[in-house]
N, C-alpha and C positions, 0 to 999 in steps of 0.2 A: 230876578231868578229865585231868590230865597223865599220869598213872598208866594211866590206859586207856588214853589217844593213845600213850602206852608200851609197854606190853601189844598192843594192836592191829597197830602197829608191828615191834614184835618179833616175831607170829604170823604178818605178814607179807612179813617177810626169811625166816623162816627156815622158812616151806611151802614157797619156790618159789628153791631154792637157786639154780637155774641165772641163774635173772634175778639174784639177790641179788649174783654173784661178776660179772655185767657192769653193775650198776649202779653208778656213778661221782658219787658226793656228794661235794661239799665245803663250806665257811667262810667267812664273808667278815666283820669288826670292821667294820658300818656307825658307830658312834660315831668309830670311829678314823679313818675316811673322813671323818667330817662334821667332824672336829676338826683333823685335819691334812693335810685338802688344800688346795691354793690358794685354791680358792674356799671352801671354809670358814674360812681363816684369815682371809680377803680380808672376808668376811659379820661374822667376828668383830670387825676394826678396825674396819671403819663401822658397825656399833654401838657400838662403844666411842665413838667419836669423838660420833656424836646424844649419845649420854647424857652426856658431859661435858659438852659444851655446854651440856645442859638443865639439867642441874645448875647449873652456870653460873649460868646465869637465873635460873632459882628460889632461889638461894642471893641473889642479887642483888636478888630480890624481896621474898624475906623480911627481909633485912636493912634494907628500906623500910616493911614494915609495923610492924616492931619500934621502928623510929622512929617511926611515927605514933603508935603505942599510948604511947611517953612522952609523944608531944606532947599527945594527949588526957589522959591522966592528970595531967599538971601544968597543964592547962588546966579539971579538974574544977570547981574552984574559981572560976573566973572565968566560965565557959561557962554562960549560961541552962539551966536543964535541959532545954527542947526541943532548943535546939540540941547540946547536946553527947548525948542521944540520939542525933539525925539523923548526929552523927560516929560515933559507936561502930557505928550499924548500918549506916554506909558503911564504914569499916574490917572488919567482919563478912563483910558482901558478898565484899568485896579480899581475906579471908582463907578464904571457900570458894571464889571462882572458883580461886586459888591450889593450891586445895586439888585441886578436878578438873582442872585446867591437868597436874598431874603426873600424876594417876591416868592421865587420856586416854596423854600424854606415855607414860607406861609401857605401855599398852594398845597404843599404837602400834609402840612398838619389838618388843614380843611377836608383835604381828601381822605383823611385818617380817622379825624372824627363822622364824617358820613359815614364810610365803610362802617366802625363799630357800630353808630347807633343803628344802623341796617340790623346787623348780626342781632341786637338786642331787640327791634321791633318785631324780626322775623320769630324771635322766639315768643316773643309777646302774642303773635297772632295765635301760635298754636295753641299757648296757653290760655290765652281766652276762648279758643275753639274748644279744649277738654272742658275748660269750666263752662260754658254755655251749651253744652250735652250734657254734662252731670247735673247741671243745677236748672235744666229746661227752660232756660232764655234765650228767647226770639232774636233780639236784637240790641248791640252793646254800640251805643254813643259815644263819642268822643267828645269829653267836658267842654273844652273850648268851641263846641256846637250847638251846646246849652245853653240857652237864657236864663232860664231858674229849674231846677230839678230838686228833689225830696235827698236828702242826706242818706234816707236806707236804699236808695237804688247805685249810691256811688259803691263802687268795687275796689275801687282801688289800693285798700289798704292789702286787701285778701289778695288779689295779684299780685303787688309787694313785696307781699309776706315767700309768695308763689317761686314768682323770683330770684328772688333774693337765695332761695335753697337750690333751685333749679342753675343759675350762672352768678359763680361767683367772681369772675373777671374773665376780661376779652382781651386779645394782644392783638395790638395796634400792628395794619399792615399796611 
């Protein structure tokens, strides 16, 4: 499939020379945008910060059930066998809700980092749309579509920079 889009491509610069020598493409590292601008670094610490927290907790949690499971276990002996059923499959319970508590936990922060980096792609688009009317380019590539490109068609710094003025952080929802 990439081979044709290739081919096709290539048949198509190079019929219609005259267009081909005023068309104006360039670059642009969206990874590098989403990793080192403000508001992605900003997106970065507040998840850093959920998750430790949650860590936190659940480290805090577990080290409660690890207790209870001695106190059952040295209490085998003493404990009716109904009753120390009734504890083991409450301890069970505390150690699956435990269990989806983090899964969610994690679910949540996945869905937290999508939503922001949406909100920052979506501003990304437009700002590449003013800049590619102001500065009359055709067509703007996404780096990691590129095999080898020229260093002055990459944008990214100027985007960046764009950015960076334009969203200074996003809150996590």
């Amino acid at each position: 499939m990439k081979s044709l889009l290739f081919i096709l491509s290539l048949i198509l610069f190079t019929t219609n020379s005259v267009y081909a020598n005023d068309l104006k493409i360039v670059y642009i590292d969206t990874d590098k945008i989403l990793n080192e601008s403000n508001a992605g670094k900003d997106i970065k610490k507040q998840l850093d910060l959920i998750n430790k927290k949650n860590i936190s907790k659940f480290n805090q949690i577990e080290k409660e059930l690890v207790e209870e499971d001695k106190k059952i276990s040295q209490q085998k002996n003493i404990l009716s066998k109904e009753e120390l059923e009734k504890k083991i499959k409450e301890f069970k319970k505390k150690a699956i809700k435990l269990n989806n508590d983090v899964k969610n936990n994690k679910n949540d922060l996945i869905k937290k980092n999508k939503n922001a980096t949406e909100k920052i792609l979506s501003s990304l688009n437009s700002i590449l749309s003013d800049y590619a009317s102001k500065n009359s380019i055709q067509i703007i590539l996404q780096k990691r579509h590129i095999a080898i490109g020229r260093e002055d068609l990459d944008i990214t710094s100027e985007i960046l920079d764009t950015i960076n003025v334009k969203i200074k952080n996003i809150k996590l929802q």
